[in-house]
C-alpha positions in Angstrom: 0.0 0.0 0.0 1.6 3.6 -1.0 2.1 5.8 1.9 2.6 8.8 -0.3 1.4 10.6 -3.2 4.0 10.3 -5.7 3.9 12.6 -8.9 6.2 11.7 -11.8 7.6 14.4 -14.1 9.5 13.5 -17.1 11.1 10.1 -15.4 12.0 12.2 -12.0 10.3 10.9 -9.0 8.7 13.9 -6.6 7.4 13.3 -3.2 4.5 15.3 -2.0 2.0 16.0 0.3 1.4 14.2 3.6 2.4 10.6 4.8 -1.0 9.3 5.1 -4.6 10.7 4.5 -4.4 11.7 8.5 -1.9 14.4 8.4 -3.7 16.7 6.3 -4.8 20.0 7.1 -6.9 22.5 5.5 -5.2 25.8 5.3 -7.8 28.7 4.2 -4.5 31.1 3.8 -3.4 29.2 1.3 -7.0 29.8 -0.6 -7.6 31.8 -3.8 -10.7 33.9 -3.4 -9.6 35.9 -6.5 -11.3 33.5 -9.1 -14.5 35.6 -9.8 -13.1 38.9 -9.5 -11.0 38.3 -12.2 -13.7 37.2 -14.4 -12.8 32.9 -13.9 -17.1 31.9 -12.7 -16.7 28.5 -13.9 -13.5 26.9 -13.0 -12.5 23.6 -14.0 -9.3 22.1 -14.3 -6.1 23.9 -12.5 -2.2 23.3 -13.2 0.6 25.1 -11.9 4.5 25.4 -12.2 4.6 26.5 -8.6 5.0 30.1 -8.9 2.2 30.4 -11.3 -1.7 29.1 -11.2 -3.5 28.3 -14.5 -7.3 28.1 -14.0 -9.4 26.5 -16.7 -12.7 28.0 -17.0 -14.8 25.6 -19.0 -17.8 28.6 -19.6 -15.7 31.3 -20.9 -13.4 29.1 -22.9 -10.6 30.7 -21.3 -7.5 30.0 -19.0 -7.4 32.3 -16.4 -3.3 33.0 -14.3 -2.5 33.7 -10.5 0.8 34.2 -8.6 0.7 31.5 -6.2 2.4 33.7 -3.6 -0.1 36.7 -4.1 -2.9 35.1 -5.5 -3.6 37.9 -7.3 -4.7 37.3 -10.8 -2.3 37.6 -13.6 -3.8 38.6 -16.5 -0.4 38.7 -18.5 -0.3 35.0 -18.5 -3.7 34.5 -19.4 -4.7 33.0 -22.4 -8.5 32.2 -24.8 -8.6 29.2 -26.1 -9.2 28.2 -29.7 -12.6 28.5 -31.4 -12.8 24.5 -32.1 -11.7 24.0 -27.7 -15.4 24.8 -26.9 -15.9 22.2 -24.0 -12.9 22.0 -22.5 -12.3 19.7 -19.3 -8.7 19.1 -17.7 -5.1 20.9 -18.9 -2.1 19.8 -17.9 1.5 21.3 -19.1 4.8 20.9 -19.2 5.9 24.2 -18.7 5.9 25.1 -22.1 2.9 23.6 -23.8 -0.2 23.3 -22.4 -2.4 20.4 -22.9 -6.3 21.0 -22.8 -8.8 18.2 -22.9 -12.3 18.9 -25.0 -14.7 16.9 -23.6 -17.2 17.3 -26.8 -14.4 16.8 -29.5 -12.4 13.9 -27.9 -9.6 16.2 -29.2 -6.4 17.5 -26.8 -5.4 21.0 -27.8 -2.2 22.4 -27.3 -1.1 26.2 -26.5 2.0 27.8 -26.7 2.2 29.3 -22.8 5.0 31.8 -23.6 3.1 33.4 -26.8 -0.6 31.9 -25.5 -1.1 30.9 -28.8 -2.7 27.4 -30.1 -0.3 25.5 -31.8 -2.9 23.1 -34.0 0.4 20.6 -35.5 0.8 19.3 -31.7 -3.2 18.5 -31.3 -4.2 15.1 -31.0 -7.3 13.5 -31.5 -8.8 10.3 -29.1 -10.3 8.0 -30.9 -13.1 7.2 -28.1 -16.7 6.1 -28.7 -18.7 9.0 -29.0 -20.4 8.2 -25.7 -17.6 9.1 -23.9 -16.9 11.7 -21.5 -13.3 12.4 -21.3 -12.9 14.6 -18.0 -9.0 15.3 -17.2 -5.6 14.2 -18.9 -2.1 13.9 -17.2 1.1 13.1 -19.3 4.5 12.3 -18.7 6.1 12.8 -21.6 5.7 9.6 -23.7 1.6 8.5 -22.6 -0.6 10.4 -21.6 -3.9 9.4 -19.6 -7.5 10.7 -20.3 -10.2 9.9 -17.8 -13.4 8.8 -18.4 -16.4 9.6 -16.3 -19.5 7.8 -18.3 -17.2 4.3 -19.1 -15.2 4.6 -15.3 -12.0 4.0 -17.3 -8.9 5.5 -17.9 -7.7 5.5 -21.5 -3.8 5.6 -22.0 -2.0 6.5 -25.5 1.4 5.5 -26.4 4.0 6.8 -28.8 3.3 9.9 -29.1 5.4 12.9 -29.2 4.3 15.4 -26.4 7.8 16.5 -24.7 8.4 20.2 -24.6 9.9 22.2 -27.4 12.7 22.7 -24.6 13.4 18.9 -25.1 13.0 16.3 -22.3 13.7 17.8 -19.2 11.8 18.3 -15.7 10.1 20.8 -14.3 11.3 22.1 -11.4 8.7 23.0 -8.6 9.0 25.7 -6.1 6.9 24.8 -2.7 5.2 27.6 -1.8 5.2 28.4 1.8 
C-alpha cells in the first residue's frame, strides 16, 4: 500500500504532500478567493509550475493565471482558447505547452504558454466512442492518460510525441510556503 502521493515528471520521481490521509490540514491562507473577481465563474481544471496558477474556465473558454504567492490574478499569462476548444475539461502542461482536454471533441489541444497561442500541429485527436466523457488528462512525456467519467475507465496512449519544445527535461517546482 503507498504511503505517499507520488507525482512523476518527465522520469523524475517527486514526493508530495502528507504521509498518510491523517496528516492533512486544511489551510484557508493558502485559498484563492480571487477566481470571480477576475472574471474565472466557472472553474474547472487547474495546473501550476509553482510560482504560477492556470485556471481553466470551462464557460468562458478561457485560462485564467494567479501568482501562487499573491494570489492575485495575472492577466499577463492568461490565455483564450481556440474557437474549435469549446468544451474543455482538464489541462495539464509541461511548462511550455499546455495540454487541454475537450470533452465534446475527444480532441487535446495544445497552447503555446509563452506566446498563448494554439499551436494546432501538436493537437491530437482520441479515438473514443462518442459516448464518452473524457474529464482530465495527465502526461509524462511519452503516454498520456484521459479519464473517463461515463465508461469509469482511464484511456492511456502511447508513442506519441508530447515532450516540450525545450526537449526532455523536468520541471522544477517551487513549494510555496
Amino acid at each position: 500500500m503507498w504511503n505517499r502521493i507520488m507525482l512523476i515528471i518527465c522520469s523524475v520521481f517527486v514526493l508530495i504532500g502528507p504521509a498518510s490521509a491523517g496528516d492533512l490540514t486544511r489551510a484557508p491562507d493558502k485559498d484563492f478567493n480571487t477566481l470571480e473577481a477576475a472574471g474565472n465563474k466557472f472553474p474547472e481544471g487547474i495546473w501550476s509550475d509553482g510560482t504560477t496558477m492556470w485556471v481553466l474556465d470551462h464557460y468562458f473558454d478561457k485560462i485564467y493565471a494567479y501568482n501562487m504567492r499573491s494570489k492575485a490574478p495575472d492577466p499577463d499569462k492568461d490565455f483564450n482558447l481556440a474557437a474549435g476548444n469549446s468544451y474543455p475539461a482538464g489541462i495539464w502542461s509541461d511548462g511550455t505547452t499546455m495540454r487541454v482536454l475537450d470533452s465534446s471533441d475527444g480532441k487535446i489541444y495544445a497552447y503555446n504558454m509563452r506566446f498563448k497561442a494554439h499551436v494546432q500541429d501538436k493537437d491530437f485527436e482520441l479515438h473514443i466512442s462518442v459516448y464518452a466523457q473524457p474529464r482530465d488528462i495527465w502526461l509524462d512525456g511519452m503516454t498520456v492518460w484521459v479519464v473517463d467519467d461515463h465508461f469509469d475507465k482511464i484511456y492511456a496512449y502511447g508513442g506519441l510525441a508530447v515532450a516540450s519544445d525545450q526537449g526532455d527535461q523536468a520541471i522544477q517546482v517551487e513549494t510555496v510556503r
